[in-house]
N, C-alpha and C positions, 0 to 999 in steps of 0.2 A: 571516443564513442559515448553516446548517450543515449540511453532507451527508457520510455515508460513501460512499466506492467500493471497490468489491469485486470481486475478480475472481480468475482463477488466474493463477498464472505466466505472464509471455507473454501476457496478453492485451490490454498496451497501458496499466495504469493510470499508470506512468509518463510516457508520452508524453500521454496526457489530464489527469493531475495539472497537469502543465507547462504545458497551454492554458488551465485554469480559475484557475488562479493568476494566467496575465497578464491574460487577461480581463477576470476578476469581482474579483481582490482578495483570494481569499483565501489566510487564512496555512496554510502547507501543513504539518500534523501528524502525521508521519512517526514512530511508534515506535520501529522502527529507529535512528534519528537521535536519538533521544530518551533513549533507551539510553544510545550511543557517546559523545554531548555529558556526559550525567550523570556515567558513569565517567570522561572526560576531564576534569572538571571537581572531580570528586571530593565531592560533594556525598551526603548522609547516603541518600539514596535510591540513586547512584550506587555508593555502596560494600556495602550489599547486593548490588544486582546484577551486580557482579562477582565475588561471591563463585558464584555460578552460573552465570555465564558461562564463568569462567577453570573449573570443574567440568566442562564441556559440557549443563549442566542447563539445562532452560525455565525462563525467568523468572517469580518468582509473580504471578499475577492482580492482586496487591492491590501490587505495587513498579510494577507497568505501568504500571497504574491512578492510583498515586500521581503518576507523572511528567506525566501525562494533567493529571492533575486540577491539579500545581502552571501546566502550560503554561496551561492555561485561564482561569486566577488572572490570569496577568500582563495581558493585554489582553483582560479580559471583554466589550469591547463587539465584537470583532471578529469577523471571517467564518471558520470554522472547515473545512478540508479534510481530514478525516481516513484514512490509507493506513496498511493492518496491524493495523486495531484499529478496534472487535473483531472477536475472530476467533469466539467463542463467545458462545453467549447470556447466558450469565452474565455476561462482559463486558459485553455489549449492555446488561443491565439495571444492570450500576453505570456503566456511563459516563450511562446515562438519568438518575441520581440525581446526578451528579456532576452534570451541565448542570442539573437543577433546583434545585441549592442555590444556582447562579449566575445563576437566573432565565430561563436559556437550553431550547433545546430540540433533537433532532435533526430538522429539515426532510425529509433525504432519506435516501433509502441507495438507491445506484444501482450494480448489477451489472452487468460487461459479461460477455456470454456471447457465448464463443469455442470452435468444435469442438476437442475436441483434437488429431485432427491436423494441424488448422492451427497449434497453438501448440506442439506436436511438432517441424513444418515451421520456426516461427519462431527456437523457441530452440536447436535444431542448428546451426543458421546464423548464431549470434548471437555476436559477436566483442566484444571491450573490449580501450581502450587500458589493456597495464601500467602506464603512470606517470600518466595525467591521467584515465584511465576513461568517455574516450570512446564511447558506443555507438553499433559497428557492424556488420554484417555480412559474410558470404565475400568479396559483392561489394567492399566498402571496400577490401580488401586486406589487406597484412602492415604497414603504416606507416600511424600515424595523422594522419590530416587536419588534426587541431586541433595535435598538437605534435612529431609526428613521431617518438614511441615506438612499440613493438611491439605490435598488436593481435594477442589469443591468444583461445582460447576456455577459459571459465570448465571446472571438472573438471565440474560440477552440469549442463553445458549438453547433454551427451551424450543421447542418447535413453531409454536408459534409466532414468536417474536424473529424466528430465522426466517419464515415464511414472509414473513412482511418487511421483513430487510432488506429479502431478495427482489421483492416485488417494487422498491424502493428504486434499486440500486438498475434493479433492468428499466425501468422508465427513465431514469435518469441519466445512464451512460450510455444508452443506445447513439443518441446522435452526438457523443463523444468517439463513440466507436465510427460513426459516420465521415464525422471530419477526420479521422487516420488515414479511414479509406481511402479518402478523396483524396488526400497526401499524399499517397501511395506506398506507406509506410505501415502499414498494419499488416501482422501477423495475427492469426488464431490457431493457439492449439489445443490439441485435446489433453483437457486437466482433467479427465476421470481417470490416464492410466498411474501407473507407480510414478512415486517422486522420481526415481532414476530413469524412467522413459519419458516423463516432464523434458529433465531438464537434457536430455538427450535433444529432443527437440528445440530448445530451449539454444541450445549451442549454435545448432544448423539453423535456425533462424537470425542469429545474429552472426553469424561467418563470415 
């Protein structure tokens, strides 16, 4: 099985990434991560993408893509969790080709939908340790639990700059959200209740 999750900023896909991963098994497909390792690693896709990273430029479609398509290579028979990608439909349709040339397919793509100002409320409040990057919030305190650095809040976590992420992020994924639909593969759920009623849902939609 292989499912996208989708969601905005602050809506939890990380704390539900991290359920489905112990859970179910699967390997979790982080772009992000996929990037960072590349360039760290130095590898021919890798060094493209620094070359527009260290620029402040977006990374092209087709280097994403490529890092996508080598991760999928290595363990084709595995369960696929994919976070950040795609972000667009045109992604949407080469990762669809990319899994068909490996016999595979996309099962799900599951949005969690969160008000925004509840994810407003969340990411204001939302603290990280400097040295081990612990996530927590006001309530945690100034010293981190896990290793006893200084938890600060991110520059992005301010309100307005979350305001305008999200405003971002809904022009942009809407008609990502479109073509699930049209797949007939999309779920929406509601990501304002607790993490444990997430992923309760979370379950029943992938059953």
């Amino acid at each position: 099985m292989n499912i996208v999750l989708l969601g905005a900023p602050g809506c939890g896909k990380g704390t539900q990434s991290a359920k489905l991963v112990e859970s179910f098994g699967f390997k979790h497909l982080s772009t992000g991560d996929l990037l960072r390792a590349a360039v760290k690693e130095g590898t021919e896709l890798g060094k493209r993408a620094k070359t527009y990273m260290d620029a402040g430029e977006l990374v092209p479609d087709e280097v994403v893509i490529g890092l996508v398509e080598e991760t999928l290579k290595q363990d084709p028979d595995a369960s696929y969790l994919l976070d950040g990608f795609p972000r667009t439909p045109a992604q949407a349709v080469a990762l669809d080709g990319v899994l068909a040339n490996l016999g595979k397919k996309l099962d799900h793509a599951i949005a969690l939908k969160v008000d925004n100002e509840v994810v407003v409320a969340r990411m204001s409040q939302r603290r990280v340790c400097r040295d081990c990057g612990f996530p927590g919030n006001v309530e945690t305190g100034a010293v981190c639990p896990s290793c006893g650095g200084e938890m600060y809040q991110r520059d992005d976590d301010n309100e307005e700059t979350v305001r305008n992420r999200l405003a971002v992020y809904d022009k942009s994924t809407t008609p990502l959200i479109d073509y699930y639909r049209g797949n007939g593969i999309l779920s929406e759920l509601d990501g304002n209740q607790t993490p444990d009623e997430v992923f309760a849902s979370l379950k029943e939609a992938i059953a």
